[in-house]
C-alpha positions in Angstrom: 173.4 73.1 -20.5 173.0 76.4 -18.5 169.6 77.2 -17.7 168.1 80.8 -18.2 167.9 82.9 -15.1 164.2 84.2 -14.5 163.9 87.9 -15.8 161.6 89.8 -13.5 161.3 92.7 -16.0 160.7 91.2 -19.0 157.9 89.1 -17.4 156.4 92.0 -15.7 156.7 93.9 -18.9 155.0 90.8 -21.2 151.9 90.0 -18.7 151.5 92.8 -17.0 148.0 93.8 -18.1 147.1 90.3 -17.3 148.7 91.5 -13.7 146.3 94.7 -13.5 142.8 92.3 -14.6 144.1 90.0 -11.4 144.9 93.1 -9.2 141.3 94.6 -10.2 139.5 92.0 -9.7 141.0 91.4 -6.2 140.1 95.1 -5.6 136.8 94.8 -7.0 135.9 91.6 -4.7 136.7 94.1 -1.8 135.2 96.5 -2.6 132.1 95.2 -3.6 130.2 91.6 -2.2 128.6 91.6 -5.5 131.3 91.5 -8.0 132.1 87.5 -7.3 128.7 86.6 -7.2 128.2 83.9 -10.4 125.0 85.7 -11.9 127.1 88.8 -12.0 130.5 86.9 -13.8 127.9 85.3 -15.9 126.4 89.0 -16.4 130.1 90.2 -17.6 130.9 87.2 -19.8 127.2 87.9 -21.5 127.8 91.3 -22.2 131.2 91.3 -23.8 129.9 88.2 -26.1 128.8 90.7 -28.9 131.2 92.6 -28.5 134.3 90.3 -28.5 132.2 89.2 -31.8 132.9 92.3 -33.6 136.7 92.0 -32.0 137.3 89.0 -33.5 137.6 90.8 -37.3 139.1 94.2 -35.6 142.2 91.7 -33.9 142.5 90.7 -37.8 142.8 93.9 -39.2 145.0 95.1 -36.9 147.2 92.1 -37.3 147.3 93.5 -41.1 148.6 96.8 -39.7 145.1 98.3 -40.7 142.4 99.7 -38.5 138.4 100.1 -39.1 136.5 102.7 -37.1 133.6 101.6 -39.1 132.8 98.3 -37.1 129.8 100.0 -34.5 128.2 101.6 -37.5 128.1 98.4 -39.8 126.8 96.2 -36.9 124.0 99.1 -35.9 122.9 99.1 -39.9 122.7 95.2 -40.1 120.5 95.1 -37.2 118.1 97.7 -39.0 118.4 95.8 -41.9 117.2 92.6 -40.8 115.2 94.0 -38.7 113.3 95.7 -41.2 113.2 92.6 -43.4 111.0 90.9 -40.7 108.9 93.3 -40.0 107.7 93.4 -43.6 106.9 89.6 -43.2 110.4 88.2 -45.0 111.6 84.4 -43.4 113.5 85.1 -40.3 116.2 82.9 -41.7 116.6 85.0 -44.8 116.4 88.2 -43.1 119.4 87.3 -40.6 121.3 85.7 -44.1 120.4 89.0 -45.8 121.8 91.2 -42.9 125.2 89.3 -42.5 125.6 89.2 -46.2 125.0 93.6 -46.0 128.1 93.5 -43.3 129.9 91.5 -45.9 129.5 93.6 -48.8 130.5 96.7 -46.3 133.9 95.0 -45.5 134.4 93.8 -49.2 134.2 97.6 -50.1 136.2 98.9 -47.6 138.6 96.4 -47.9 138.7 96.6 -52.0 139.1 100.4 -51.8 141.4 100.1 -49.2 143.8 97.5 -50.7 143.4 98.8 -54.4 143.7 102.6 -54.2 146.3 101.8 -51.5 144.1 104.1 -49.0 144.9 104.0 -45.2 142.0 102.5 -43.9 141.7 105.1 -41.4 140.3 107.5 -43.6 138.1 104.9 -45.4 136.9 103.4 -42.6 136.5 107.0 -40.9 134.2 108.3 -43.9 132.2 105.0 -44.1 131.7 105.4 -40.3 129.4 108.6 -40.5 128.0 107.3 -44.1 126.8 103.8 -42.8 125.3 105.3 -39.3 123.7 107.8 -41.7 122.3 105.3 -44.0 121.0 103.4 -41.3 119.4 105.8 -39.3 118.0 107.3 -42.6 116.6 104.0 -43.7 114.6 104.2 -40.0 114.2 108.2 -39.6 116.1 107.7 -36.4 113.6 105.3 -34.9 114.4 101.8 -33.9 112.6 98.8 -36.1 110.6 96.7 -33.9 107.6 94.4 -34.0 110.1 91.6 -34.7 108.8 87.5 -34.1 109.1 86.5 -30.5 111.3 83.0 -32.5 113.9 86.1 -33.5 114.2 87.2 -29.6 114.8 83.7 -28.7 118.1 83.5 -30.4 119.8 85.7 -28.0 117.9 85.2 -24.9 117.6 81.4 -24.7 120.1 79.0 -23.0 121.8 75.8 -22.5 121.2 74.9 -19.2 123.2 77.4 -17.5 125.1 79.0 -20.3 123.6 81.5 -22.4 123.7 80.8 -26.0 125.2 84.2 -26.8 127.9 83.6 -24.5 127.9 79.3 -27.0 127.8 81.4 -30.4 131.2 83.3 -28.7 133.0 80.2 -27.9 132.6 79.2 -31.2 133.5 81.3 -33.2 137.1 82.4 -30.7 137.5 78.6 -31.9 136.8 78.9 -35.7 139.3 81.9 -36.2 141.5 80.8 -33.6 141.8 77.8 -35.8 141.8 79.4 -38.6 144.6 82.0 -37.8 147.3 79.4 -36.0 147.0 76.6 -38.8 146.0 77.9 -42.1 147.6 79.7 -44.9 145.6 82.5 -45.0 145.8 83.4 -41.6 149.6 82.6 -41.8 149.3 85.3 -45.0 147.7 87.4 -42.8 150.5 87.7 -40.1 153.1 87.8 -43.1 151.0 90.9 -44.4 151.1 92.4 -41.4 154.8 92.0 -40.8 156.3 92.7 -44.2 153.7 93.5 -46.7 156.9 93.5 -49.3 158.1 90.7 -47.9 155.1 89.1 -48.2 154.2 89.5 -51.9 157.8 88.6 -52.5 156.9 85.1 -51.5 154.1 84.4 -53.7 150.8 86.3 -51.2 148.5 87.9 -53.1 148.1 91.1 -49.9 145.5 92.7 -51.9 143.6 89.4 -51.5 144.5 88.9 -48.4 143.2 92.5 -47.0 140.2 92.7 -48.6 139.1 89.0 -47.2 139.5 90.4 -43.9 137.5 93.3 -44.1 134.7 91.2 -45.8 135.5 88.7 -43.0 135.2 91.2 -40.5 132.0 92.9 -42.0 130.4 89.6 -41.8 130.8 89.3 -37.9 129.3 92.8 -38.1 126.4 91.6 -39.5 126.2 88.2 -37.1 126.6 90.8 -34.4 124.3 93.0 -35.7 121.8 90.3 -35.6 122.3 88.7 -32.6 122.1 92.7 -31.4 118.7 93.3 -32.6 117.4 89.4 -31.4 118.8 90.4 -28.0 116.7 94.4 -27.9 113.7 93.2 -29.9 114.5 95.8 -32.5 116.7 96.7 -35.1 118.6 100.2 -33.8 120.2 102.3 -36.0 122.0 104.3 -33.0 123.2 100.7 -31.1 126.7 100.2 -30.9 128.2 103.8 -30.2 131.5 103.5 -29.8 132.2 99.8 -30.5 134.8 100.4 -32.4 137.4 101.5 -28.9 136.2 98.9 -27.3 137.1 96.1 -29.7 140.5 98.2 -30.5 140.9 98.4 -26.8 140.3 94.6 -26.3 142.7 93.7 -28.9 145.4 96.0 -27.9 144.9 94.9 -24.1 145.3 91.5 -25.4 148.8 92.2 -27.1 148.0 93.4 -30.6 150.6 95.2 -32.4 149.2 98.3 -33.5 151.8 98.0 -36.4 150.7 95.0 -37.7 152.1 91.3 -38.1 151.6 89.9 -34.0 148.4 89.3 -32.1 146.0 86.2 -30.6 142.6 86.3 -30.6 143.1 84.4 -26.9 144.6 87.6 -25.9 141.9 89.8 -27.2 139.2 87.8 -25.2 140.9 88.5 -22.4 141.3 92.3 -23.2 137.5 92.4 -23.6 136.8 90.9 -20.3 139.1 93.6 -19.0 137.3 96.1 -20.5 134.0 94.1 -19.6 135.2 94.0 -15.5 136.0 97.3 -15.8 132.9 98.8 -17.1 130.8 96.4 -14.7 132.7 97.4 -11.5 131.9 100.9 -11.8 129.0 100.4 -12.1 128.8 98.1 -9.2 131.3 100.7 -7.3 128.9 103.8 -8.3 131.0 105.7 -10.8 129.3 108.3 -12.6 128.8 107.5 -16.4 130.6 110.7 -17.0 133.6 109.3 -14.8 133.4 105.8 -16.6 134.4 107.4 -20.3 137.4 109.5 -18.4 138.7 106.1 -16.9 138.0 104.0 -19.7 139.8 106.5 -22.1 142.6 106.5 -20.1 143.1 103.0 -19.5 143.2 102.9 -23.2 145.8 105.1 -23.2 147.7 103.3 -20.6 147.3 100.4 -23.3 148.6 102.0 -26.2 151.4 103.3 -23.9 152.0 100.3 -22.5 151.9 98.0 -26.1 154.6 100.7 -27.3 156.5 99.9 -24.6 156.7 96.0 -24.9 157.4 96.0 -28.5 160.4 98.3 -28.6 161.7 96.1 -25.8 161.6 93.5 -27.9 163.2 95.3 -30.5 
């Protein structure tokens, strides 16, 4: 049996943003004694959790060959909306159920409209984007919600032993959908959507189904995220999560994604959040300018999308 020779190429070409996170984070342990201390990988890991949350329903949607731009909005008005529960004196448990229930509805909207009108979710999701920020920051007059029970705070501030639960409620949920994507039918009928939406109906899917369940999916994480948001700033803030929705797309396509639809892992988009994450964190710890850190971040986006277009038409 002849064995395969090892292709260079190809394998720079398949890992090679996994090659950049190793090369920057060599860099960045140079350049900076701080970057390897534990408190500050610990400080990384925590501050993607929410985050890579939120990308956990964008990496579906793209799989679907879809896109939401509404994500940052829906998880900023699910934080005002349980936030505002409490503060009136409703059960803390009911206002969180309440709040993940609002990001649901969202994504059962979006995804409805989307998947019956036969919208691109683009435009939907573009729309809802300004409307839901609006709503939220209406419902408030601008002004974050607080006064919220010190048992709410402790949700996203406590830990086990060393590990902070937000970085726990993370971990588990990667697991969930991992699980639920690699040996289920629906998130088998997801990949199919995304591959062959034609195709896909052919053999017996239901895509309209299938679409709107992961927009309704996804909306829930945004309200889990929203609430785990406002538990970890004491108040429900209708301007939080600016621009969340490039960082999850970012993570996702990092991670391998197909922008068109029909390949992805949620392992990989973990990983392109914590590039993302080292990223952000070593300019900071390198003293970047915050003006500096959107004109690098931006571009390694762009370097991303580049780079994802590349791989795929190689293995065309």
């Amino acid at each position: 049996m002849e064995k395969k020779s090892f292709d260079l190429k190809n394998f720079v070409m398949k890992y090679i943003m996994y090659i950049f996170l190793v090369l920057m984070c060599i860099v960045l342990a140079i350049a900076s004694d701080k970057f390897l201390l534990p408190t500050n990988l610990m400080t990384i890991v925590k501050q993607i959790s929410i985050q890579s949350i939120v990308a956990i329903g964008m990496t579906m949607i793209i799989i679907t060959g879809n896109i939401d731009l509404s994500v940052g909005s829906v998880v900023a008005f699910c934080s005002v909306v349980g936030a505002m529960l409490m503060s009136k004196g409703v059960p803390m448990v009911l206002a969180i159920i309440v709040a993940i229930l609002a990001g649901a509805v969202i994504g059962f909207i979006t995804g409805g409209v989307t998947a019956k009108l036969k919208l691109h979710s683009f435009l939907v999701t573009l729309a809802l984007m300004q409307a839901v920020r609006g709503l939220a920051q209406t419902m408030t007059n601008g002004r974050p919600v607080s006064g919220l029970p010190d048992a709410f705070g402790k949700i996203a501030s406590a830990s086990i032993g060393p590990v902070p639960l937000l970085v726990i409620y993370m971990i588990v949920l990667y697991v969930i959908f991992i699980y639920v994507m690699k040996y289920t039918a629906f998130g088998r009928s997801i990949y199919a959507v995304g591959g062959n939406q034609e195709s896909a109906r052919l053999s017996g899917i239901n895509v309209e189904k299938v679409k709107t369940m992961v927009f309704l999916l996804s909306g829930m994480l945004c309200g889990v995220a929203g609430v785990l948001l406002a538990s970890k700033v004491r108040s429900g803030d209708p301007t939080c999560a600016e621009a969340w929705e490039m960082d999850t797309i970012a993570g996702a396509i990092i991670g391998g994604t197909n922008m068109m639809g029909g390949e992805g892992k949620l392992g990989g988009t973990i990983i392109g959040l914590l590039f993302v994450g080292i990223l952000a964190n070593g300019m900071v710890l390198l003293g970047v300018s915050a003006y500096m850190q959107d004109v690098i971040k931006g571009l390694v986006i762009f370097l991303a999308v580049i780079i994802n277009s590349i791989q795929k038409r190689s293995q065309a």
